[in-house]
C-alpha positions as CSV (number, residue, x, y, z in Angstrom):
1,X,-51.2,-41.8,4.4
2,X,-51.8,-39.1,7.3
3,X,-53.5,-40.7,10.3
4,X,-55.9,-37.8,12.1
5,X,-57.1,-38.6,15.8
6,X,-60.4,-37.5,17.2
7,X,-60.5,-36.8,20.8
8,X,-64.1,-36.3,21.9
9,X,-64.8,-34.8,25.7
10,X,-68.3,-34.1,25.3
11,X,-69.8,-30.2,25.1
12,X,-72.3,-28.4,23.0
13,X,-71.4,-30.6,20.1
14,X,-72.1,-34.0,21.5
15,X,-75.3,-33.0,23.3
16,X,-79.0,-34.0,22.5
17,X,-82.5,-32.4,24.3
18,X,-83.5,-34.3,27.6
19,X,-86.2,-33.5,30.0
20,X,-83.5,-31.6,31.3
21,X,-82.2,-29.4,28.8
22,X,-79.7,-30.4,26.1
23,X,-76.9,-32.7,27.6
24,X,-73.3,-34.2,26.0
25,X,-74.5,-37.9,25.2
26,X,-73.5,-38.5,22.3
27,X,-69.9,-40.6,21.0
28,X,-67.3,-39.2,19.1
29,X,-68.4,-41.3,16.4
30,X,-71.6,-40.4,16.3
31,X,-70.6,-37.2,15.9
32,X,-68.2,-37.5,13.1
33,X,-71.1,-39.6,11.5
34,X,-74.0,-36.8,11.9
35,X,-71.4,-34.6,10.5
36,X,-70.6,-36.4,7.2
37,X,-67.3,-36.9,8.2
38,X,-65.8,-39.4,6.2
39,X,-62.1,-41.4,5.7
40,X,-60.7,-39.6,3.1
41,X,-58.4,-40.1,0.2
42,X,-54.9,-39.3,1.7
43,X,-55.5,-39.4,5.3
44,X,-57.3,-41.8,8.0
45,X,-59.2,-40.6,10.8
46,X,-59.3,-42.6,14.0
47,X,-61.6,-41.4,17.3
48,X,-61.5,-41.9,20.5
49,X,-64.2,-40.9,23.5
50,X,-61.8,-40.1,26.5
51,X,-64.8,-37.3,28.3
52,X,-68.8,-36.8,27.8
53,X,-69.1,-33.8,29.5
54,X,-70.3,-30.1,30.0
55,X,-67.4,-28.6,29.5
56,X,-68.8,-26.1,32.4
57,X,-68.4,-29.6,34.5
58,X,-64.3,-29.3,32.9
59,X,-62.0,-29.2,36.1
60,X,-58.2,-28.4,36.0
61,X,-58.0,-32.3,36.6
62,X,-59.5,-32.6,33.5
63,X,-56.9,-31.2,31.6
64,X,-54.8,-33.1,33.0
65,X,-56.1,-36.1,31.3
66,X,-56.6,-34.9,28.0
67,X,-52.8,-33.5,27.9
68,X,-52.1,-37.4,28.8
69,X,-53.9,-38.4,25.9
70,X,-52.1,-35.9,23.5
71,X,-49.0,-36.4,24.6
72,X,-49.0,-40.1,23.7
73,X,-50.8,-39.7,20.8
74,X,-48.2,-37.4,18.8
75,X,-45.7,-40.6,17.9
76,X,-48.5,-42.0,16.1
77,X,-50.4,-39.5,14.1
78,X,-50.0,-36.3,12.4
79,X,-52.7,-34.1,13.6
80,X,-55.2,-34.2,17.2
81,X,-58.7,-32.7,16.8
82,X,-60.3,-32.3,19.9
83,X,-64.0,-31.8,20.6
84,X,-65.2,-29.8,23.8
85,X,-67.3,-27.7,25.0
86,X,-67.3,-23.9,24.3
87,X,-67.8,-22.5,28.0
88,X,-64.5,-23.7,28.7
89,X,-62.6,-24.1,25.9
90,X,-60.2,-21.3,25.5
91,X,-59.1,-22.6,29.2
92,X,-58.3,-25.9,27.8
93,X,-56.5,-25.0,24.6
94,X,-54.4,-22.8,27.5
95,X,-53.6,-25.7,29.8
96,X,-53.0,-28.2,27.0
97,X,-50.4,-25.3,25.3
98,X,-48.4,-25.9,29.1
99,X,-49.0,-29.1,29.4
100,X,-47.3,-30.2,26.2
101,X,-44.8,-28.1,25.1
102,X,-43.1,-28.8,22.0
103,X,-45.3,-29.9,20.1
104,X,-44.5,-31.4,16.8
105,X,-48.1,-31.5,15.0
106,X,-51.0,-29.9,14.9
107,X,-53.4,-29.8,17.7
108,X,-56.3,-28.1,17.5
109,X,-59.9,-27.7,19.8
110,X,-63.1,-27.0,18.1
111,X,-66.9,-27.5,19.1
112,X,-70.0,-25.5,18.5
113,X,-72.9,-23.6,19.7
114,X,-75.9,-25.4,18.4
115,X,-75.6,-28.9,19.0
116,X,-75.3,-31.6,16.2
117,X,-78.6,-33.1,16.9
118,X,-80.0,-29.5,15.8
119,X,-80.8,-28.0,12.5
120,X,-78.6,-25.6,11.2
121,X,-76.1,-26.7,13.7
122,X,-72.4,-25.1,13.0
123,X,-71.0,-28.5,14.5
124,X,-70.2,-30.3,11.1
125,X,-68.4,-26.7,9.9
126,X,-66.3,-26.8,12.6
127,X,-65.3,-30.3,12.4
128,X,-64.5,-30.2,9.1
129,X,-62.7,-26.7,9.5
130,X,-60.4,-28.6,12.5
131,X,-59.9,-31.9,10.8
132,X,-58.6,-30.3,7.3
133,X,-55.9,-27.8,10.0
134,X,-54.8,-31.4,11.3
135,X,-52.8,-32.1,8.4
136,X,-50.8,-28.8,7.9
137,X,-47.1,-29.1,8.9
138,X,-48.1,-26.5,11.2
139,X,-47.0,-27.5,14.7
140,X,-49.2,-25.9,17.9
141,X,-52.3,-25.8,19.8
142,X,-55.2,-24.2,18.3
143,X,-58.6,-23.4,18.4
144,X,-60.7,-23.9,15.1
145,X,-64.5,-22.1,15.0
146,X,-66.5,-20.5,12.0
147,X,-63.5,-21.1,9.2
148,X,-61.1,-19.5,11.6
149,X,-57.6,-20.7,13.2
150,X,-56.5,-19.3,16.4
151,X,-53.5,-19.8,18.6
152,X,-55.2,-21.6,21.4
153,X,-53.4,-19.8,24.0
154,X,-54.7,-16.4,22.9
155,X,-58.4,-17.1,21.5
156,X,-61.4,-16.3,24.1
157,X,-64.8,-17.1,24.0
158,X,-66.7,-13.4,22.9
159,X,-70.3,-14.0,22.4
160,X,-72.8,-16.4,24.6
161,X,-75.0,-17.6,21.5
162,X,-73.6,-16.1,18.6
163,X,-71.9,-18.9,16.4
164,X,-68.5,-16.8,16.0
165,X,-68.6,-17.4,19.4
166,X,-64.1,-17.1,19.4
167,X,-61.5,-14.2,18.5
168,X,-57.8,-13.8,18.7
169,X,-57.2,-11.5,21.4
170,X,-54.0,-9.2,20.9
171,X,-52.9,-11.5,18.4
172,X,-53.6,-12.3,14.2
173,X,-55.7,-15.3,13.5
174,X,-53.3,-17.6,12.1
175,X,-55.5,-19.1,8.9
176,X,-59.2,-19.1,7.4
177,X,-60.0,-22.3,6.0
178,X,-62.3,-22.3,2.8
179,X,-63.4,-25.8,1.9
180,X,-59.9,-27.9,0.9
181,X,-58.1,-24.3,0.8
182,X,-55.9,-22.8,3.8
183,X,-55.2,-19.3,3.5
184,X,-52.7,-18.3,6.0
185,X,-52.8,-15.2,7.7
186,X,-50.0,-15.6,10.1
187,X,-47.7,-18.3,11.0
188,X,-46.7,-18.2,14.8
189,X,-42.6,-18.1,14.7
190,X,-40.3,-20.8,13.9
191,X,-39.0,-22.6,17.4
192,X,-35.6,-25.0,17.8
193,X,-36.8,-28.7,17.2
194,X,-37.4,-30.2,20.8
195,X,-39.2,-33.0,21.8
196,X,-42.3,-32.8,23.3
197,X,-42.7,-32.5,26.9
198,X,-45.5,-33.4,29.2
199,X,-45.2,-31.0,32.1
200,X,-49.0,-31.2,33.4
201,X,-47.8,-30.1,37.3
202,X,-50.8,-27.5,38.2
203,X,-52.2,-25.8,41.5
204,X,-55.4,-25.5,41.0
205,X,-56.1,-23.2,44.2
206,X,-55.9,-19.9,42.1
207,X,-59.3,-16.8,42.4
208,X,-59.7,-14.6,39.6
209,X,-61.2,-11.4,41.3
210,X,-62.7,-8.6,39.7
211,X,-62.1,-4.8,41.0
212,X,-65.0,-3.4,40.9
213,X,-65.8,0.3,42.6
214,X,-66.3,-0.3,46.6
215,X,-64.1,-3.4,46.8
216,X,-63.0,-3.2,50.5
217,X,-59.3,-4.5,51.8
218,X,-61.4,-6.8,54.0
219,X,-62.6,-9.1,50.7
220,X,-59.3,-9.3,49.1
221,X,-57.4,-10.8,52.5
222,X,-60.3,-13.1,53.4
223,X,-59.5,-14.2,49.5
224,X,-56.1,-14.5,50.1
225,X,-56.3,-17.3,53.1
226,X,-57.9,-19.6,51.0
227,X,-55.7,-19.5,47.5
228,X,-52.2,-19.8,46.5
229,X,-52.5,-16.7,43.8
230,X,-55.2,-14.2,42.5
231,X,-55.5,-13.0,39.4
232,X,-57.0,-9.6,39.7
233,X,-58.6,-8.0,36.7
234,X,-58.5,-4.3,36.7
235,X,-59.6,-1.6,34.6
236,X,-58.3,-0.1,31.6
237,X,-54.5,-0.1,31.5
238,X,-54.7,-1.1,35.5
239,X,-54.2,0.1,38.8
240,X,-55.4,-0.9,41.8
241,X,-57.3,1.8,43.7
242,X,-56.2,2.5,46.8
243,X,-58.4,6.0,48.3
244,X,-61.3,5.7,50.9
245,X,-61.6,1.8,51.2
246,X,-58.3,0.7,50.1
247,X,-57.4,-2.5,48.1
248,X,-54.0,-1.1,47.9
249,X,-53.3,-1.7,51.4
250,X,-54.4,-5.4,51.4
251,X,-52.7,-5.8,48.2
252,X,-49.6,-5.3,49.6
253,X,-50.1,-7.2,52.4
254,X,-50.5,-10.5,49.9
255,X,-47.9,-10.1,47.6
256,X,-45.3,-10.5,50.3
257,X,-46.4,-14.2,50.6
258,X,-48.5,-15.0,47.4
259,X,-48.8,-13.9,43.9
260,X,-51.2,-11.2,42.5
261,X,-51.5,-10.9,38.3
262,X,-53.2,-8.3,37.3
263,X,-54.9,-8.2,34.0
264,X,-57.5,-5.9,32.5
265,X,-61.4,-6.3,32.1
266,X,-60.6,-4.5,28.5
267,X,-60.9,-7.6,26.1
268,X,-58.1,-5.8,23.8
269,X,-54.9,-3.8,24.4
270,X,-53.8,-5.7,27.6
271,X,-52.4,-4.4,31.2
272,X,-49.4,-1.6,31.1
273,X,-48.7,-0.6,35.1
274,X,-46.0,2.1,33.9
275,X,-49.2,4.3,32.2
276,X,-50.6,6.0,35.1
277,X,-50.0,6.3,38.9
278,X,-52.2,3.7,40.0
279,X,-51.0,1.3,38.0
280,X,-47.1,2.5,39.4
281,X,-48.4,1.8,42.8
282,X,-49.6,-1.4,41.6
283,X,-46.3,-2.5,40.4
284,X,-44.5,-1.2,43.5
285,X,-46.8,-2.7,45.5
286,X,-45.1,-6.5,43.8
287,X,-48.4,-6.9,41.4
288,X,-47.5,-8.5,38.6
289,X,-48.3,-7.5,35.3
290,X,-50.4,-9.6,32.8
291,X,-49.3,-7.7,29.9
292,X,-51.7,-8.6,26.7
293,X,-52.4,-12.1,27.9
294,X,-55.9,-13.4,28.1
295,X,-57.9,-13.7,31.1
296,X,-58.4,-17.4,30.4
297,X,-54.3,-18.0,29.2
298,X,-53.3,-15.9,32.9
299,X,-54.9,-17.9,34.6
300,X,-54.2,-21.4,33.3
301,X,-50.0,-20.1,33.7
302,X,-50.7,-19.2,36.9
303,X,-51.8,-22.3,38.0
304,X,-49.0,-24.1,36.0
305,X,-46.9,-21.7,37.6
306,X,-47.7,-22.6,40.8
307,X,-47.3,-26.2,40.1
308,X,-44.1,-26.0,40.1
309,X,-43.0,-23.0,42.2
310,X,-44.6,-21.4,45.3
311,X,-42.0,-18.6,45.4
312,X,-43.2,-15.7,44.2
313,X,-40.1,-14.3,42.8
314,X,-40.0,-17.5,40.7
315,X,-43.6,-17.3,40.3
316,X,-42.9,-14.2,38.5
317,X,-40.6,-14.7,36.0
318,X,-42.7,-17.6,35.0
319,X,-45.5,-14.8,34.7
320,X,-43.2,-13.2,32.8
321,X,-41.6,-15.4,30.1
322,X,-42.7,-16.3,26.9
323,X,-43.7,-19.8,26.8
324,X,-46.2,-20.5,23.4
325,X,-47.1,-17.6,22.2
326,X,-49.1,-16.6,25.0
327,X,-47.6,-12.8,25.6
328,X,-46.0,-10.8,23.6
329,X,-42.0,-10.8,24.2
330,X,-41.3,-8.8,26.7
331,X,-44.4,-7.0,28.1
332,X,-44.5,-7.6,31.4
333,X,-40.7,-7.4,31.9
334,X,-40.7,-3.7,29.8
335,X,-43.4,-2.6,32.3
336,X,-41.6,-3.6,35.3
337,X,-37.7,-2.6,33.7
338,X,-39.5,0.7,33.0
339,X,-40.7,1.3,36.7
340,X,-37.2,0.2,37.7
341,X,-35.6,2.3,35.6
342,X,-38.1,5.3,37.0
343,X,-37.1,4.5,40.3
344,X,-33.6,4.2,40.2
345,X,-34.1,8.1,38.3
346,X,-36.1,9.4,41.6
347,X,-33.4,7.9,44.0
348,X,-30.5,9.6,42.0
349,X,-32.2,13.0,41.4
C-alpha cells in the first residue's frame, strides 16, 4: 500500500474570517476533512502540521525547515503533498528543489485562492489534484493548481485573485490531472539514480531591484553595502542603461566584489545579453545572465549560491549550471561564450 504524507504550513487554504481578515488557523487535518479527503483503497495518507502561517510571513528560514521535514520523510513514503500559501509559493517549491536534490518521489506544493472555509473554494480541487500526482513514479518538486502540474522550479504565481492563479514559465506543464486520470504532457528528463541530498546552506542577504527609467548610480551602491548579491530585473532581453544618470557605472563598481543576476521584467522569453548593446555592456560589465529562469527560481539559487560560495566567479557558474530543471541547458553560458567569442573577434581584427 502507497503511504502519502501531508505537510500543512498554513496559507490561503488553512485560513478562516476573523475580525481581522481571513487568517491560516486551521490543521492539516481539518483541512483534508473539509475537503473530503479520504484514506483510499491502495494508498494511506498520513498529515502532519509543521507551519500555520501567511505564507507572506514565509522567511528563507522557513524553508529551511520544511526541506528538513522532506528530506526525512522520503525513506518512508512514496509521495509529499505540501500545503502553503500562494503569495509565496513558487519561492518555496524553488528553495525546496535546492535544498533536496535527488529526489526519489514525488513532491509536490499546492494551496488555493479562496479559503476552505469559503463556498466555492478551489482548495478541495487542488488537494485532490496534488494528492492523486503523489503516487506517480514521477520523482521532483512540483507545484499542483487548477488540474495542472508544474515543475516547481519554473511555475510563478500570474494572477492576484484569479483561481489559475500558477503557469509554467519557459517551460511545458508536465501533466493535467482529470479525476483518477494523469495525462502527461511532458516528463522532465531521466537523471542518474543518486541519493537524496539535503543541502539547505542559504544567504538570505540577497535585493531584487527593479530598473526602472531614472534609476540613479547613487541607489544601486547604497543597495550594494547592505547585501551580498542583487538580482536586477531589466527590461526586455536586458541591458542596463548606462546614459545621463548611469547605473552602468555603479554596476561595475559592484560586480568586482558582489554578484549582479540580471533577469527580465518580461514574464516569458527570459534574459539574452548578446542581443543588443546594452545588454553587451551588461555582460562586460561581469552581470550575470539569468537566462529563462524565473524571477522567483533566480533568486532562491542565488541565495543557495551564496550559501555556499561568496566568490563571485564561483558564484557564477553556480548561476550558470543546470541544477533541477531550473534553466534551460546552456543559456547563460551561450550568452556569455557568445560575447567571448565576440570579443576575442574585435581583439584579432
Amino acid at each position: 500500500m502507497k503511504r502519502i504524507l501531508v505537510l500543512g504550513t498554513g496559507g490561503t487554504i488553512a485560513s478562516a474570517k476573523t475580525e481581522a481578515g481571513y487568517k491560516a488557523t486551521l490543521t492539516i487535518e481539518e483541512v483534508l476533512n473539509m475537503a473530503g479527503v479520504e484514506k483510499r483503497d491502495g494508498f494511506r495518507i498520513d498529515a502532519m502540521d509543521i507551519l500555520n502561517l501567511d505564507s507572506t510571513l514565509i522567511q528563507p528560514e522557513d524553508w529551511a525547515v520544511i526541506a528538513e521535514e522532506v528530506y526525512n520523510a522520503l525513506p518512508e513514503y512514496d509521495g509529499i503533498v505540501i500545503t502553503h500559501g500562494t503569495d509565496t509559493l513558487a519561492y518555496t517549491a524553488s528553495a525546496l528543489s535546492f535544498m533536496v536534490r535527488n529526489v526519489d518521489k514525488p513532491v509536490i506544493l499546492t494551496g488555493s485562492m479562496l479559503p476552505i472555509t469559503e463556498p466555492g473554494s478551489d482548495a478541495p480541487r487542488n488537494i485532490r489534484t496534488a494528492i492523486r500526482f503523489a503516487v506517480e513514479d514521477v520523482p521532483g518538486v512540483y507545484i499542483a493548481f487548477m488540474d495542472k502540474i508544474m515543475l516547481g522550479v519554473r511555475a510563478s504565481k500570474v494572477h492576484s485573485l484569479g483561481l489559475n492563479a500558477f503557469q509554467s514559465v519557459n517551460y511545458p506543464d508536465i501533466a493535467y490531472v482529470k479525476g483518477d486520470e494523469v495525462l502527461y504532457r511532458h516528463r522532465p528528463p531521466a537523471r542518474a539514480p543518486a541519493e537524496p541530498l539535503m543541502d539547505a546552506a542559504i544567504d538570505p542577504d540577497v535585493v531584487h531591484v527593479r530598473l526602472t527609467p531614472g534609476l540613479s548610480p547613487e541607489v544601486l551602491l547604497a543597495v550594494s553595502e547592505k547585501v551580498h548579491g542583487i538580482i536586477l530585473e531589466g527590461y526586455g532581453a536586458g541591458g542596463i542603461p548606462y546614459r545621463g544618470r548611469n547605473p552602468l557605472k555603479a554596476v561595475i563598481m559592484i560586480a568586482r566584489e558582489k554578484p549582479i543576476v540580471m533577469t527580465t521584467q518580461a514574464l516569458y522569453g527570459g534574459v539574452d545579453l548578446t542581443r543588443y548593446e546594452v545588454g553587451r555592456r551588461a555582460l562586460d560589465a561581469g552581470v550575470i545572465p539569468a537566462g529563462d529562469m524565473t524571477k522567483e527560481a533566480a533568486l532562491v539559487k542565488l541565495m543557495w549560491a551564496l550559501g555556499h560560495t561568496d566568490d563571485v566567479d564561483e558564484v557564477r557558474d553556480v548561476m550558470l549550471r543546470n541544477y533541477v530543471g531550473e534553466i534551460s541547458p546552456a543559456s547563460g553560458h551561450l550568452q556569455e561564450r557568445n560575447e567571448r567569442d565576440r570579443q576575442e573577434d574585435q581583439d584579432q581584427g
